[in-house]
C-alpha positions as CSV (number, residue, x, y, z in Angstrom):
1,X,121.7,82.4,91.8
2,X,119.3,83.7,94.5
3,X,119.1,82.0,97.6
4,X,116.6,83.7,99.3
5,X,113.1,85.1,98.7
6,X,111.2,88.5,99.9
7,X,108.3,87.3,102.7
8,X,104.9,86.7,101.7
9,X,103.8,90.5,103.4
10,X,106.9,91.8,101.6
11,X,104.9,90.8,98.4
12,X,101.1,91.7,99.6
13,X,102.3,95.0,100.2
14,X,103.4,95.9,96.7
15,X,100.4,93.3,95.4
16,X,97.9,95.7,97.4
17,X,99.2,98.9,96.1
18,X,98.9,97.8,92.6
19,X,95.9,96.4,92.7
20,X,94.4,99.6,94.1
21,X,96.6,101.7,91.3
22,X,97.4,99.3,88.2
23,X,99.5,102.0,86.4
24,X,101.8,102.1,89.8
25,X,103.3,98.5,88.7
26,X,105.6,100.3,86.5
27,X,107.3,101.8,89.2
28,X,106.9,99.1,91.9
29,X,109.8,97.2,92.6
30,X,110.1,93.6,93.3
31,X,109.9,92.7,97.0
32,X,112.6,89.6,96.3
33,X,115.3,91.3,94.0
34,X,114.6,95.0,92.7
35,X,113.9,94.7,89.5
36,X,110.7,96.9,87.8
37,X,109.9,93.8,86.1
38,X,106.3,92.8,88.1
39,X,103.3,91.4,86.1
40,X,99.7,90.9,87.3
41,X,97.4,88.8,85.3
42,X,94.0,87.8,86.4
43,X,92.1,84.7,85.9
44,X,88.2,84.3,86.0
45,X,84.8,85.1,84.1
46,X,84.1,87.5,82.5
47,X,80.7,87.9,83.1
48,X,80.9,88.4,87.2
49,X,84.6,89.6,87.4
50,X,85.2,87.3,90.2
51,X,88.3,84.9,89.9
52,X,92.0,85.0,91.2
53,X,95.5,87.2,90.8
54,X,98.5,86.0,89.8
55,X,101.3,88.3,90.6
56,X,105.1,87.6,90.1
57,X,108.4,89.0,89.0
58,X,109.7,88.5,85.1
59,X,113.4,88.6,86.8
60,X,113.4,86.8,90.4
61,X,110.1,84.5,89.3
62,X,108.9,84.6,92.8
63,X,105.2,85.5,93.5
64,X,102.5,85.1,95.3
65,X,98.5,84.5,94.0
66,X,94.8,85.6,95.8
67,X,92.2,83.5,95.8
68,X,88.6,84.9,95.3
69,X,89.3,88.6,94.4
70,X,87.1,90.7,92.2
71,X,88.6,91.9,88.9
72,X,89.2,95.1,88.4
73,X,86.4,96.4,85.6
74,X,89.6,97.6,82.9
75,X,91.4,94.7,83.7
76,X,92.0,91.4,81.0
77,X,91.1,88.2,82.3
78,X,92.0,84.6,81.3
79,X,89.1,82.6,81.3
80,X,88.4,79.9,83.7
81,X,89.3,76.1,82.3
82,X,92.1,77.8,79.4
83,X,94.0,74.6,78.7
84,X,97.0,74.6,80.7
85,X,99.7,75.0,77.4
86,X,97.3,78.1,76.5
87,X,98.0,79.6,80.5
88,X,101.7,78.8,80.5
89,X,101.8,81.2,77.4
90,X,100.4,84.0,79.7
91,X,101.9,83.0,83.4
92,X,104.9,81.2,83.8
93,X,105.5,78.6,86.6
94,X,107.1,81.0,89.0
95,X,108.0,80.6,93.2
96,X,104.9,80.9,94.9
97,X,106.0,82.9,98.3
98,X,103.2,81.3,100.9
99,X,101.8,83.3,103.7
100,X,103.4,83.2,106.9
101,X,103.2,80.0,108.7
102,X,100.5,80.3,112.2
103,X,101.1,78.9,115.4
104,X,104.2,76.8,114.2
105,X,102.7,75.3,111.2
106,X,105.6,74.1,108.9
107,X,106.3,76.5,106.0
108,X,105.5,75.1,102.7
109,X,106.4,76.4,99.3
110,X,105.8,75.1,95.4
111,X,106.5,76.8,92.1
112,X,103.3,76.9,90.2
């Protein structure tokens, strides 16, 4: 069982680089335990491109979301108010790796 978890800039790094480069997520590695097993999946309308990234590991299940990002034009989206059933098809409830903590606020973490 893993007991600890790759930083929340460990995991903006590799979510940067993939975003800029989609095909590169096939040779990324997770942040958290190694494996080539990353997914991104978008969520948000169709009609501006505007919504938010989810961005996790099929192996470790640790992740990390944006909010407010604009959707990359070859990119599928899952559309805004999907019943949740119908979005736990397509992203799992993973471990949600929060940013850094600022000037000594606590950290927090959830699983989504």
């Amino acid at each position: 069982m893993m007991t600890s978890h790759a930083s929340w800039g460990e995991w903006i790094a590799v979510f940067e680089r993939v975003y800029a480069d989609p095909r590169s997520i096939v040779t990324e590695v997770c942040p958290t335990c190694g494996a080539q097993t990353l997914r991104l999946v978008f969520t948000g309308d169709e009609d501006d491109r505007i919504g938010y990234a989810s961005f996790w590991c099929d192996t470790s299940m640790d992740g990390i979301f944006s909010s407010r990002i604009r959707i990359p034009a070859d990119a599928e989206i899952i559309p805004f108010g999907l019943p949740a059933e119908e979005r736990a098809k397509l992203v799992p409830g993973f471990y949600y790796i929060p940013p850094a903590p600022i000037d000594g606020d606590d950290e927090e973490s959830f699983t989504l």
